[in-house]
HTML snippet that shows the backbone in 3Dmol.js (N, CA, C, O; Angstrom):
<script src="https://3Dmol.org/build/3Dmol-min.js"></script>
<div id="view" style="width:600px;height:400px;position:relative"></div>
<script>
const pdb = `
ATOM      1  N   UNK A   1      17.082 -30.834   3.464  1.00  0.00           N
ATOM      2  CA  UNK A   1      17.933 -31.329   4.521  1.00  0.00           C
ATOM      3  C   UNK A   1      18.260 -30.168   5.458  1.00  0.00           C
ATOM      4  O   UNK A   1      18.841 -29.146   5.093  1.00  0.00           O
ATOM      5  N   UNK A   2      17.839 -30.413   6.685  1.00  0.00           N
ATOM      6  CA  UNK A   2      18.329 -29.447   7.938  1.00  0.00           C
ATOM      7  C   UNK A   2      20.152 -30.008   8.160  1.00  0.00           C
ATOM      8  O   UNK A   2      20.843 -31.026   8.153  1.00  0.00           O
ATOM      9  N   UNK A   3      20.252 -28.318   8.366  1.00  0.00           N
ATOM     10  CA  UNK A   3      22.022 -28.743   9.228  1.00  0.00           C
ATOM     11  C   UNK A   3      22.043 -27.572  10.538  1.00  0.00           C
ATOM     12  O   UNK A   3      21.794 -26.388  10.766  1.00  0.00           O
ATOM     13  N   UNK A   4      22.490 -28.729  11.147  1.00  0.00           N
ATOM     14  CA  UNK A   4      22.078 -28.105  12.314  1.00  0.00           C
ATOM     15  C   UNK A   4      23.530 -27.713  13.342  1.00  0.00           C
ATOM     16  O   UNK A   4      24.409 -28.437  12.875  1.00  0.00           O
ATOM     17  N   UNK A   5      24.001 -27.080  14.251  1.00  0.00           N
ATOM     18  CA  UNK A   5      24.840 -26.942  14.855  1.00  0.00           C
ATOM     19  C   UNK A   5      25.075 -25.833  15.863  1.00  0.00           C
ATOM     20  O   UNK A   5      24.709 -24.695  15.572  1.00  0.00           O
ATOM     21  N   UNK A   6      25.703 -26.100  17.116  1.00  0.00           N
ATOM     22  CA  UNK A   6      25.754 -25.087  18.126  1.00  0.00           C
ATOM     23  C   UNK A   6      26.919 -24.493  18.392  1.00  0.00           C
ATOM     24  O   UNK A   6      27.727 -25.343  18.764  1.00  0.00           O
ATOM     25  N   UNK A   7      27.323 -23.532  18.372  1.00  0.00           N
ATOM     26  CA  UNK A   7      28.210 -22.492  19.020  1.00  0.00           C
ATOM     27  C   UNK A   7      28.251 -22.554  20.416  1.00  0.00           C
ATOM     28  O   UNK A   7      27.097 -22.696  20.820  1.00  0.00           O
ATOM     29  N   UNK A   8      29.100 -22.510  21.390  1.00  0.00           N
ATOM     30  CA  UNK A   8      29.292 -22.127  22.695  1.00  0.00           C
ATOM     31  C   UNK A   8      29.771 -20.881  22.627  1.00  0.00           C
ATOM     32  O   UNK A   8      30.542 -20.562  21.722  1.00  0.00           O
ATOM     33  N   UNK A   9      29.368 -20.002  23.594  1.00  0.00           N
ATOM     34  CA  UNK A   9      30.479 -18.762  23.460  1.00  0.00           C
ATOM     35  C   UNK A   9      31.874 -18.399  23.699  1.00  0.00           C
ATOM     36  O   UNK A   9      32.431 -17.310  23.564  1.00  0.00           O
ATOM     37  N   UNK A  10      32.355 -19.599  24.105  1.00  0.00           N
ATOM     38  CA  UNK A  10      33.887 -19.712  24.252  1.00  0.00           C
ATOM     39  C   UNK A  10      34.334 -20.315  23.271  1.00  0.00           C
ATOM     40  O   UNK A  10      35.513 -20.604  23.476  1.00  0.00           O
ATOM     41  N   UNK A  11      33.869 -20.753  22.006  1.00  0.00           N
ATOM     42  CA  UNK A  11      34.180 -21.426  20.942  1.00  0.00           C
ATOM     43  C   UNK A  11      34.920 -20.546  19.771  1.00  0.00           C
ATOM     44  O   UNK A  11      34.292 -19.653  19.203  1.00  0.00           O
ATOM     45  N   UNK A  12      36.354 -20.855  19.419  1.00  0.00           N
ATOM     46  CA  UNK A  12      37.329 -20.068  18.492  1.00  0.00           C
ATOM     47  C   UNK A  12      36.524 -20.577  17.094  1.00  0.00           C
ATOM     48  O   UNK A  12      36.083 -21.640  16.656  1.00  0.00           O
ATOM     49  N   UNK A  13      36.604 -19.150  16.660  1.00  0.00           N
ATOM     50  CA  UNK A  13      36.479 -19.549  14.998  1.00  0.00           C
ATOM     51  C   UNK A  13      37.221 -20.098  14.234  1.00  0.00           C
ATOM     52  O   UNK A  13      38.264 -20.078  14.886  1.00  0.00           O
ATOM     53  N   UNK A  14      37.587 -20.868  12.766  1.00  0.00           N
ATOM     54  CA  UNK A  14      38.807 -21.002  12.582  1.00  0.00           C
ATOM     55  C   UNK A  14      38.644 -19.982  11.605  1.00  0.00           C
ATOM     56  O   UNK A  14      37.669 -19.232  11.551  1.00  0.00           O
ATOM     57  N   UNK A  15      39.511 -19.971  10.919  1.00  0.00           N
ATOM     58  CA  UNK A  15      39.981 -18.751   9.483  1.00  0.00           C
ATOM     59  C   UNK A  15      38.816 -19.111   8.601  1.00  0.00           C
ATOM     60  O   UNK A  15      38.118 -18.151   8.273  1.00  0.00           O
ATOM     61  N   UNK A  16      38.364 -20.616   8.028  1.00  0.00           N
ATOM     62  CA  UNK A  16      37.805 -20.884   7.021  1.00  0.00           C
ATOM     63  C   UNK A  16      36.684 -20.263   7.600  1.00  0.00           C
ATOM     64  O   UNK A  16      36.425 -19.227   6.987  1.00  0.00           O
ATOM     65  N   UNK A  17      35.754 -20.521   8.730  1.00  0.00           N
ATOM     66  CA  UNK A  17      34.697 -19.881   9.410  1.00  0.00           C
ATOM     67  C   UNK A  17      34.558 -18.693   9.152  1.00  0.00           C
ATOM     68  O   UNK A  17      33.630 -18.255   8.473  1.00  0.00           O
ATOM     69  N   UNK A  18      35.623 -17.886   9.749  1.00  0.00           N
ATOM     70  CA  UNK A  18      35.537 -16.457   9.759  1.00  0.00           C
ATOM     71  C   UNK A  18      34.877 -15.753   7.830  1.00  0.00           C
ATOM     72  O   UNK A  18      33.885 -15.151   7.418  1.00  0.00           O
ATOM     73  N   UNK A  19      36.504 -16.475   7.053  1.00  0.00           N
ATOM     74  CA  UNK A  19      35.875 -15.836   6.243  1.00  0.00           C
ATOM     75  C   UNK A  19      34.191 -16.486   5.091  1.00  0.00           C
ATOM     76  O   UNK A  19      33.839 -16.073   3.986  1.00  0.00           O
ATOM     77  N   UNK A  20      33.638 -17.422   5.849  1.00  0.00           N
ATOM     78  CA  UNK A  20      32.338 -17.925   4.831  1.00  0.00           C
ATOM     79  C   UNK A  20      31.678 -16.627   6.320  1.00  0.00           C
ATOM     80  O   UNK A  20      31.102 -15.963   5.458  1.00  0.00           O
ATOM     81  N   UNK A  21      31.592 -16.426   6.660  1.00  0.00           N
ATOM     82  CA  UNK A  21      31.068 -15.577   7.780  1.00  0.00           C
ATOM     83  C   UNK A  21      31.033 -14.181   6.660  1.00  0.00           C
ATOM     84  O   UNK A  21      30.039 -13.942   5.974  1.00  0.00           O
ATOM     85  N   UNK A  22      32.051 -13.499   6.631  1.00  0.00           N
ATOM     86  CA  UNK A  22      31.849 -12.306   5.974  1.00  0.00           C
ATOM     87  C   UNK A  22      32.034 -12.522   4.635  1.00  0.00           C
ATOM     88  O   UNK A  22      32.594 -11.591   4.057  1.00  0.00           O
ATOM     89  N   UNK A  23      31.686 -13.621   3.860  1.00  0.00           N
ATOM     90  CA  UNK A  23      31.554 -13.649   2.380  1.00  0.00           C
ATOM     91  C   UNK A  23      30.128 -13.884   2.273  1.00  0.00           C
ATOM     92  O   UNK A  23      29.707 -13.567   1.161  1.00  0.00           O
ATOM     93  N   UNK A  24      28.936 -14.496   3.339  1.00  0.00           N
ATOM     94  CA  UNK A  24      27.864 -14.404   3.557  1.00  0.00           C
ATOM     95  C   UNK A  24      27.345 -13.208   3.523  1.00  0.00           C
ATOM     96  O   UNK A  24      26.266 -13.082   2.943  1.00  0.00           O
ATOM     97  N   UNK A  25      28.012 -11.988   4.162  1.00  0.00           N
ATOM     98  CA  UNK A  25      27.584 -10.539   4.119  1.00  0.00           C
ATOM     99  C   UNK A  25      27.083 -10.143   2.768  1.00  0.00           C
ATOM    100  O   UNK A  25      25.990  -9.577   2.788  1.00  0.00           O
ATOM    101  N   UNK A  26      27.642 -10.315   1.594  1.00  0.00           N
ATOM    102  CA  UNK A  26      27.418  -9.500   0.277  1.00  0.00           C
ATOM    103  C   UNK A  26      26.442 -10.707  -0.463  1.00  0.00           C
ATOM    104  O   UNK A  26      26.245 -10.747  -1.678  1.00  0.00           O
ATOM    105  N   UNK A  27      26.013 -11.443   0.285  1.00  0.00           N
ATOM    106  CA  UNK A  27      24.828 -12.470  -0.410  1.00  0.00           C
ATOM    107  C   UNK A  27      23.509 -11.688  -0.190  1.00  0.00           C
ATOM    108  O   UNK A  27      23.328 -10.988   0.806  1.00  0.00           O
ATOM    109  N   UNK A  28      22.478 -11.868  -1.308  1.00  0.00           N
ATOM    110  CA  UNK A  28      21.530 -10.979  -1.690  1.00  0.00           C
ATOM    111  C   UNK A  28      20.697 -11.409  -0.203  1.00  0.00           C
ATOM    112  O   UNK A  28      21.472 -12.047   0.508  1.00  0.00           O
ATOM    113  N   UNK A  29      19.429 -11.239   0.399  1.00  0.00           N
ATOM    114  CA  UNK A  29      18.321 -11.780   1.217  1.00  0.00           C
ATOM    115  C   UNK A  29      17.076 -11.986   0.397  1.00  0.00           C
ATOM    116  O   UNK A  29      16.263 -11.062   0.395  1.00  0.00           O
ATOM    117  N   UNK A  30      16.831 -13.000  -0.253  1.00  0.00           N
ATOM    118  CA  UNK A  30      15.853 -13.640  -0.903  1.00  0.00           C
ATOM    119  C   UNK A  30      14.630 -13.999  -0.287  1.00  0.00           C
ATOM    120  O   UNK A  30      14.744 -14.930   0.510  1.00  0.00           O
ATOM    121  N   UNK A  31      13.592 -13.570  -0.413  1.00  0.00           N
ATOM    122  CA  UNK A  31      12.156 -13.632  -0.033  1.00  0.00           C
ATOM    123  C   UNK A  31      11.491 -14.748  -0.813  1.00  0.00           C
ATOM    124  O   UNK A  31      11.059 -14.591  -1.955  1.00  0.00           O
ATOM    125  N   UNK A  32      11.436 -15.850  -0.155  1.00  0.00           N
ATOM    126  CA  UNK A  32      10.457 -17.144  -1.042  1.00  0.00           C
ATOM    127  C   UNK A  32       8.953 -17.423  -0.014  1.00  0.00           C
ATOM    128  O   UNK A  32       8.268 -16.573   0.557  1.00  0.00           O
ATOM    129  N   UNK A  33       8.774 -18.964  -0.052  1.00  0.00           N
ATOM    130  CA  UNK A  33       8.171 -19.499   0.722  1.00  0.00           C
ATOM    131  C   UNK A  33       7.963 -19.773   1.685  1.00  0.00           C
ATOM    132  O   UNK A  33       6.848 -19.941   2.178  1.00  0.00           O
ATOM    133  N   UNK A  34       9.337 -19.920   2.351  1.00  0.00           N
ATOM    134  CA  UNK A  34       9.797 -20.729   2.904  1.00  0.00           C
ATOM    135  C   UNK A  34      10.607 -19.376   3.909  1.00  0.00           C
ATOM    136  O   UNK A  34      11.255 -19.766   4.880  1.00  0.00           O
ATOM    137  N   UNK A  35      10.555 -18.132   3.693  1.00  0.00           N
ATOM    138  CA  UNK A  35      10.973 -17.224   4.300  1.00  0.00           C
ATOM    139  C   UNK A  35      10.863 -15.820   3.909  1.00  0.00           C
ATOM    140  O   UNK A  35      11.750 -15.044   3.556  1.00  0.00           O
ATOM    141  N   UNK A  36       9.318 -15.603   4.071  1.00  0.00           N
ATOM    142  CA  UNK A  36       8.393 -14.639   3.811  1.00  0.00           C
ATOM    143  C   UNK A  36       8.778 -13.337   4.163  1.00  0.00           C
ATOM    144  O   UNK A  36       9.622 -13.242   5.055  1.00  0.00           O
ATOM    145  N   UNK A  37       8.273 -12.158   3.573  1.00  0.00           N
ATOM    146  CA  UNK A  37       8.444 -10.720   4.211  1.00  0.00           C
ATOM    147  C   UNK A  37       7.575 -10.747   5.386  1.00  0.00           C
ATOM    148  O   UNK A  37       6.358 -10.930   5.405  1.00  0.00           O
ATOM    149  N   UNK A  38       8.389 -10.536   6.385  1.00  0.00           N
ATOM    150  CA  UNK A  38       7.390 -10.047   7.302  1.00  0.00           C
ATOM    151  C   UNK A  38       7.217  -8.697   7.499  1.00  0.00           C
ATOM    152  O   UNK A  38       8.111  -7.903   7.792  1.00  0.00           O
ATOM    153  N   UNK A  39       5.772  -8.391   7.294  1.00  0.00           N
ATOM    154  CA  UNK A  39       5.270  -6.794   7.258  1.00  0.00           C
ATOM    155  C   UNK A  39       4.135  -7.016   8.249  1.00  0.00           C
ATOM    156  O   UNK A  39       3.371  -7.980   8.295  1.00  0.00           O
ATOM    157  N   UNK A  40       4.171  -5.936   9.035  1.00  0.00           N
ATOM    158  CA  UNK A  40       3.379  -5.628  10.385  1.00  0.00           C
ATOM    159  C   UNK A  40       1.558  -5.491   9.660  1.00  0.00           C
ATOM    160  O   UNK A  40       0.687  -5.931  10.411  1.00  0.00           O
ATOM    161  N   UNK A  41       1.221  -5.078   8.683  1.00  0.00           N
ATOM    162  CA  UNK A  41      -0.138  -5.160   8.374  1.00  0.00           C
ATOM    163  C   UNK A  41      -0.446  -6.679   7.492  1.00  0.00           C
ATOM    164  O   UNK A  41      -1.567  -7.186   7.502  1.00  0.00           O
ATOM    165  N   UNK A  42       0.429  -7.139   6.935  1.00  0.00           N
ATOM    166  CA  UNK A  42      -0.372  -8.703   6.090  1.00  0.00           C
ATOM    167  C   UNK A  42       0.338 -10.046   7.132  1.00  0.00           C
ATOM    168  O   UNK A  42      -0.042 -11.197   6.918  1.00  0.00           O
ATOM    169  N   UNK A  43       0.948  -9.879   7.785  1.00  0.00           N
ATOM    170  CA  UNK A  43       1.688 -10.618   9.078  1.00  0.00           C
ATOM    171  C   UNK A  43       1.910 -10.277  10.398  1.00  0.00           C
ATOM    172  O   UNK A  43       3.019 -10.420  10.913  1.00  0.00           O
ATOM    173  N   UNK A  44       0.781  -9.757  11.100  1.00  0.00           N
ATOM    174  CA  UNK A  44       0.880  -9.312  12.335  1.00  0.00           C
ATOM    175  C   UNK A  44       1.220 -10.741  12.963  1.00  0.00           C
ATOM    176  O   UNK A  44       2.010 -10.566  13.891  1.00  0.00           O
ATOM    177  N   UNK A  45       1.017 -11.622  12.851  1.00  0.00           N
ATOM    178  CA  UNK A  45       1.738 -12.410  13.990  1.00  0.00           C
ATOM    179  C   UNK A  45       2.883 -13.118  13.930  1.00  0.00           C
ATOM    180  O   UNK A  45       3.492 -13.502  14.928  1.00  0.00           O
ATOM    181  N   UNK A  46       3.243 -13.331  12.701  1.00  0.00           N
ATOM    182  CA  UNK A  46       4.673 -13.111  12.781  1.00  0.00           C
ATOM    183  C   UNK A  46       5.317 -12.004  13.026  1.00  0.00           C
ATOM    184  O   UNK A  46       6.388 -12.023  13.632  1.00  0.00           O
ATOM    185  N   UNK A  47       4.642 -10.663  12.505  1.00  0.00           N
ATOM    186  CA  UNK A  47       5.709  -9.348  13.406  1.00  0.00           C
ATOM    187  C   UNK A  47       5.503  -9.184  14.725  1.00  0.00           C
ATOM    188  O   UNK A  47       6.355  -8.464  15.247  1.00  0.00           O
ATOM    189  N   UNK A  48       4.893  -9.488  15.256  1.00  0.00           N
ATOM    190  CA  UNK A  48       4.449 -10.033  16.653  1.00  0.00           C
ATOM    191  C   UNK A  48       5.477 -10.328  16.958  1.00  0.00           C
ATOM    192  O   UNK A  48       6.379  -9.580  17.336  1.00  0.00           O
ATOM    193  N   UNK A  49       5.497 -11.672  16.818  1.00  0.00           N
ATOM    194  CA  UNK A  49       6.811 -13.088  17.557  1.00  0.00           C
ATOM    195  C   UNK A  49       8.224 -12.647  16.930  1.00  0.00           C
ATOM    196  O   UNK A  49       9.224 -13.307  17.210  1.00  0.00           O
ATOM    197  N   UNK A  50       8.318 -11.347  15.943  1.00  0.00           N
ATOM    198  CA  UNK A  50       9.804 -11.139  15.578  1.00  0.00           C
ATOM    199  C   UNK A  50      10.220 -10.435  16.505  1.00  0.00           C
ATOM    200  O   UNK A  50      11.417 -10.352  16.784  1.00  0.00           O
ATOM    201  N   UNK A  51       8.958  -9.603  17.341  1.00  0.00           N
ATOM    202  CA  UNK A  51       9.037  -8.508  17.592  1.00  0.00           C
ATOM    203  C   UNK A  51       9.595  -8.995  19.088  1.00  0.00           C
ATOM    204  O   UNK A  51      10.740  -8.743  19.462  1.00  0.00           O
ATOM    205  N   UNK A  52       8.775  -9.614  19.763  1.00  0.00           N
ATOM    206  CA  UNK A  52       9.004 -10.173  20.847  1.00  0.00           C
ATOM    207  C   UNK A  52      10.092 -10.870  21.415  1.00  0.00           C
ATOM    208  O   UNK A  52      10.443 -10.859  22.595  1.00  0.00           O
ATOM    209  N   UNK A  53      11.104 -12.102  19.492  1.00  0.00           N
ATOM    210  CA  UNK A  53      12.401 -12.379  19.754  1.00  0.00           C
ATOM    211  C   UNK A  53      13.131 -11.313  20.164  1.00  0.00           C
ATOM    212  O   UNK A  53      13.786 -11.227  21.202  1.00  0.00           O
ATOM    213  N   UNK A  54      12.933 -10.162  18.949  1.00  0.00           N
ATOM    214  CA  UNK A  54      14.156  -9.430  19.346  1.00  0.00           C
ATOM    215  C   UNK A  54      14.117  -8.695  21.161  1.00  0.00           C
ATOM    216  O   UNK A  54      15.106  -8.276  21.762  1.00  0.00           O
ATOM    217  N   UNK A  55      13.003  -8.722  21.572  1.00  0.00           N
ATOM    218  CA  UNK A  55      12.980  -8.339  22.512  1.00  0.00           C
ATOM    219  C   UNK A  55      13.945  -9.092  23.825  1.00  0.00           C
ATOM    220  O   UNK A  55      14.710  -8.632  24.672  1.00  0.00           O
ATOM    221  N   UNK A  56      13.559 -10.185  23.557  1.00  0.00           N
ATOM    222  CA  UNK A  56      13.764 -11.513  24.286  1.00  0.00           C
ATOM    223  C   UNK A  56      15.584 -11.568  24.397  1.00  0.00           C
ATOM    224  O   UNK A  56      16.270 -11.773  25.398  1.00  0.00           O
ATOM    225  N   UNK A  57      15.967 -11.333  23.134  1.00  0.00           N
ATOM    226  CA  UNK A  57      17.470 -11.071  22.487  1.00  0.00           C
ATOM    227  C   UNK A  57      18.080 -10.262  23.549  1.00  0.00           C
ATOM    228  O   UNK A  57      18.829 -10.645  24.448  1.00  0.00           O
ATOM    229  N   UNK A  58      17.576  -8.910  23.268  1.00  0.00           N
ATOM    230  CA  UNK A  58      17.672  -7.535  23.988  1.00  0.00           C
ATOM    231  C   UNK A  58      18.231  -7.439  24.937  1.00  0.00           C
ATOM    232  O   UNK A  58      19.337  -7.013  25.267  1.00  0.00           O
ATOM    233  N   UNK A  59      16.589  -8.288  25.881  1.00  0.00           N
ATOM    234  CA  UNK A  59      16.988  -8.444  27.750  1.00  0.00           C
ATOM    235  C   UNK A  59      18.145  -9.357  27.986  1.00  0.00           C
ATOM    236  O   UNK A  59      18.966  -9.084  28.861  1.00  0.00           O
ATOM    237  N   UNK A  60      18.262 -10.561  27.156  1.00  0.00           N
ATOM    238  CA  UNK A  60      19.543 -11.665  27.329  1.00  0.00           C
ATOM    239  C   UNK A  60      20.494 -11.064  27.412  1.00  0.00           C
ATOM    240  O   UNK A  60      21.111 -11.235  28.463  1.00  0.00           O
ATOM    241  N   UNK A  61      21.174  -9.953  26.260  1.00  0.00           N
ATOM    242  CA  UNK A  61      22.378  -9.129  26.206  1.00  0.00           C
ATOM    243  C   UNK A  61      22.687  -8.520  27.144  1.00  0.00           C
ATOM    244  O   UNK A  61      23.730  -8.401  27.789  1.00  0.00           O
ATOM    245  N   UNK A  62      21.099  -7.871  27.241  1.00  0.00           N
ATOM    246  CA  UNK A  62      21.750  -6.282  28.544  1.00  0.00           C
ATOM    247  C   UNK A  62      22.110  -7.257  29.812  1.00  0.00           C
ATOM    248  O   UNK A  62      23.178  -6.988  30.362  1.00  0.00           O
ATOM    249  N   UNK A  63      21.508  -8.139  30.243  1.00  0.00           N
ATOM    250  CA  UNK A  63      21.556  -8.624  31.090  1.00  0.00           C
ATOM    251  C   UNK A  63      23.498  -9.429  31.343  1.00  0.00           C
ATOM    252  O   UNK A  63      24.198  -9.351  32.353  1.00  0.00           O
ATOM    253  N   UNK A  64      23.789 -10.041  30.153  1.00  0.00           N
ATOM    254  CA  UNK A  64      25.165 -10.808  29.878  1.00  0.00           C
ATOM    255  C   UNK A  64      25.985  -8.780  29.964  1.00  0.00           C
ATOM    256  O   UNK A  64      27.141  -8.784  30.386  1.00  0.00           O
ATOM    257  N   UNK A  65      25.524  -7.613  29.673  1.00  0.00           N
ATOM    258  CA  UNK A  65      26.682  -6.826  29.797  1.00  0.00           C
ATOM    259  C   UNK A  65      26.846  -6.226  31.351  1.00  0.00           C
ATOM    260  O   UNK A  65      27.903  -5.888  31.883  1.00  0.00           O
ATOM    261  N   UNK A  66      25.342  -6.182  31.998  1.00  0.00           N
ATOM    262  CA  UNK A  66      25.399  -6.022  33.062  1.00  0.00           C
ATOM    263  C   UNK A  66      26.394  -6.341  34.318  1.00  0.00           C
ATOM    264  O   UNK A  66      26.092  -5.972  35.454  1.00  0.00           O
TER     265      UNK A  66
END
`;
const viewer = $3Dmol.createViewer("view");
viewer.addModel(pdb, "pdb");
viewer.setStyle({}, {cartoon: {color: "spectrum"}});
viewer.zoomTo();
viewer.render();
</script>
């Protein structure tokens, strides 16, 4: 089952949010099937397209601090 949901950036957190937010922090990052290592020599094209989000990320920010 997908759950899906959007944030606006003017949107208040409440308390319960905040803290599943930083109780998420000390949860392990588990490598399955379904959310593979991506390594630049056995997954070049997914490190590709990670590479390129974060890029994509990047310009959005600098651009929103500009």
């Amino acid at each position: 089952m997908d759950v899906r949901f959007h944030l606006s950036p003017d949107a208040q957190l409440t308390e319960e949010q905040i803290r599943e937010i930083e109780a998420a922090r000390d949860l392990p990052y588990v490598e399955d099937e379904d959310s593979p290592e991506i390594d630049p020599e056995r997954t070049p094209e997914l490190w590709a397209a990670m590479m390129e989000a974060l890029a994509e990320r990047n310009r959005k920010m600098a651009q929103r601090m500009a």
